[in-house]
N, C-alpha and C positions, 0 to 999 in steps of 0.2 A: 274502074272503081272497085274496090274491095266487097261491095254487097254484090257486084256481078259475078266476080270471081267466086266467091263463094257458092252464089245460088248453082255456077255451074258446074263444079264439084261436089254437090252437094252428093252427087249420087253414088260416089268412088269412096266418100266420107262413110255411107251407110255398110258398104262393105267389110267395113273394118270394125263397126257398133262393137260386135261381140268383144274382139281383141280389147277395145278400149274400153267397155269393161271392166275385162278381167286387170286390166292396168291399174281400172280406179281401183277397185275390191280390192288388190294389193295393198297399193298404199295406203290406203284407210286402213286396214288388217296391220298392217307396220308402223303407221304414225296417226292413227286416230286419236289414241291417248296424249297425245299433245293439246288435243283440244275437245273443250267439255262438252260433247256431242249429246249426254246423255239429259244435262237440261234443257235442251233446244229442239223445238217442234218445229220450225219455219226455216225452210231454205229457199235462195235462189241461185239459181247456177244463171249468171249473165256472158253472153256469149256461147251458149249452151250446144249447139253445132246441131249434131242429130240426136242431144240428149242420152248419151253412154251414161256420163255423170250423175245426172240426172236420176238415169235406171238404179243406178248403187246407190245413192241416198234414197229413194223411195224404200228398196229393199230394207232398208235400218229403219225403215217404221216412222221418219220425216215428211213431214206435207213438203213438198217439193214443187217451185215453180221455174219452166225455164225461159229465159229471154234470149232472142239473136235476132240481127237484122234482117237475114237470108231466107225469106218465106221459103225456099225449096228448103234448107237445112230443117224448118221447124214442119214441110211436109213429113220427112223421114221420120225426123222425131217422132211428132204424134203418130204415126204408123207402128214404130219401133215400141214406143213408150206410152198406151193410151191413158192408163192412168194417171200420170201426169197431166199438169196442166201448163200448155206453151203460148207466150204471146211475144210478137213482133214489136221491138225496139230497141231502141243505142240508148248506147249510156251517155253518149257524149251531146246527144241533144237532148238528152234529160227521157225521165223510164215513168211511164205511168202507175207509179206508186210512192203512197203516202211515206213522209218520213217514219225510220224506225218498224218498216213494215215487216224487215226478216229477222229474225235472232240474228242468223250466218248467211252472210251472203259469198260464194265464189268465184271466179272469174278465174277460166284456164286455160294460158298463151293468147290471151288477147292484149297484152296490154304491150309486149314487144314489136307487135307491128303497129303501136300504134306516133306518129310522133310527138314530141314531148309534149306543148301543150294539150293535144289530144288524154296521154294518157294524164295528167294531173286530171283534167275535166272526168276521166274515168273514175278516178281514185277518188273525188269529193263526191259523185256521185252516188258510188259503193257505199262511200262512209254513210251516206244521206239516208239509204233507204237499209242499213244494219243497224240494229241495234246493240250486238253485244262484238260483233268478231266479223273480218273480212280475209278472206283466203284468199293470195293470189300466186297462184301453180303457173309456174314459168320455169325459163332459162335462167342457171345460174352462170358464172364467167368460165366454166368450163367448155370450151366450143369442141366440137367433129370439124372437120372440114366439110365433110357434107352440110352440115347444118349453116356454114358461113356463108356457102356459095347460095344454097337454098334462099337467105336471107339475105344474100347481096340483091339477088335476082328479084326477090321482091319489091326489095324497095322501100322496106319499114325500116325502123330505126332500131332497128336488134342490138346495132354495135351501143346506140347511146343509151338504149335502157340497162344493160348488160353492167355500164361502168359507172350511172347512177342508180341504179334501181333504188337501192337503202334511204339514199339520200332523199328521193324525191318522195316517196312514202311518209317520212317524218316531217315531210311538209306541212302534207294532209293528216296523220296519222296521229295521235299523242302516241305510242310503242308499235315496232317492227319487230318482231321475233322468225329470225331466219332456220327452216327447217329444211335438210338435205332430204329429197324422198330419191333420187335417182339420181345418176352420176352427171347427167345435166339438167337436173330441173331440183327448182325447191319450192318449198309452199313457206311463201312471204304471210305470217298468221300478225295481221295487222285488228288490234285493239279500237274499238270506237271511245272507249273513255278508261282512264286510268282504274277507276274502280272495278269493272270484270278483270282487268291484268292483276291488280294488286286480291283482290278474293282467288285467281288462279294460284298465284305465288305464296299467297298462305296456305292453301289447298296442299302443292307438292312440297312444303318443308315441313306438312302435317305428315304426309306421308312418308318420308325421307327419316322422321322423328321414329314413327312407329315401325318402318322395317329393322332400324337399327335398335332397337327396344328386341325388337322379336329375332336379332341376329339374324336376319336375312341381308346377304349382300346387295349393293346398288350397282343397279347395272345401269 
C-alpha cells in the first residue's frame, strides 16, 4: 500500500528537508507572482510529506496547515517544522475540514501516482475545502528516463495523468492556467470560481496598461 511505503521512507525523505526547501523558496522567488499570495492568509499543503513546503510558506508570513496520510512523514514534519500545524488524512476519503476553509490550497506530485478516478476524487476535494486558488506542482510531458522507469516501477498512473492532466482538471475546475516552474514539472494554478480568475486578469492588463504608460518593457 502506498501509506506503507511511504511511512517507510519517511526517514530518507527527512534527509533531503533542506534541499526541498530551497527548491520550493526558488520557485516561489520565480513564479510567485503568478498568484496573489499577498491577499491570502490560509494555506494547506495536502500531501505535505515531511513539510519542506510547508516551512517556505510559513516563512512568507501564511498560517500554514499540512495534511498526509503517512504518520511517520507528519513525525518528521512536526519535528522539522513545529510551528506548523500537521494532521493525518487523504483527500480521497474526504479531509476533516469545512468547505472553503483555505484561501490556497496545494498538493505536490501527489496526484500522478494516483489513478484516475482517485485523482478526480482528489481534485473535487481540493476545490471543496479552497476557496479562492488550488495549486497542483507535478509532472509536465517532458519525461527523464529515469523518471519513466521510477514510475513504471511504481505502478501509478504517471503515463495517464501525463497525457490528461488539463483535461481532467476542467472537469472539476471552471480555469487551468498552466505554469512551467522546472523542465519537468509545472504548477497546474487551478481557479475555484471564475470571479478570483477574472479580478486576476483585470489585475495584470492593469498592470500591463501602466508599465507601458511608464515605457517600461514587458517581460
Amino acid at each position: 500500500m502506498a501509506g506503507d511505503l511511504f511511512n517507510t521512507i519517511a526517514g530518507v525523505y527527512g534527509w533531503f528537508h533542506r534541499y526541498q526547501m530551497r527548491r520550493f523558496s526558488a520557485i516561489l522567488e520565480r513564479h510567485g507572482h503568478e498568484v496573489p499570495l499577498s491577499p491570502m492568509r490560509t494555506v494547506c499543503d495536502v500531501g505535505c510529506g515531511t513539510g519542506a513546503l510547508c516551512a517556505v510558506l510559513h516563512l512568507r508570513g501564511l498560517q500554514v496547515t499540512g495534511v498526509d496520510p503517512a504518520h511517520r512523514m507528519l513525525d518528521v514534519a512536526r519535528e522539522k517544522v513545529p510551528d506548523v500545524s500537521f494532521i493525518m488524512g487523504d483527500a480521497v476519503t474526504g479531509l476533516p475540514f469545512d468547505d472553503n476553509s483555505f484561501d490556497l490550497v496545494f498538493t505536490s506530485y501527489v496526484a500522478h501516482g494516483m489513478p484516475q478516478h482517485q485523482r478526480m476524487q482528489l481534485y473535487q476535494e481540493l476545490m471543496r475545502i479552497a476557496a479562492q486558488a488550488v495549486i497542483v506542482h507535478d509532472y509536465n510531458e517532458k519525461r527523464a528516463i529515469l523518471t519513466t522507469i521510477i514510475e513504471f516501477l511504481e505502478r501509478g498512473d504517471y503515463f495517464g495523468f501525463i497525457k490528461k492532466r488539463e483535461q481532467e482538471m476542467l472537469q472539476i475546475f471552471p480555469s487551468v492556467k498552466i505554469i512551467p516552474v522546472g523542465r519537468q514539472a509545472c504548477w497546474y494554478l487551478c481557479h475555484c470560481n471564475l470571479r478570483h480568475e477574472n479580478a486576476q486578469e483585470t489585475e495584470d492588463e492593469g498592470n500591463t496598461i501602466e508599465e507601458k504608460e511608464l515605457g517600461n518593457p514587458i517581460h
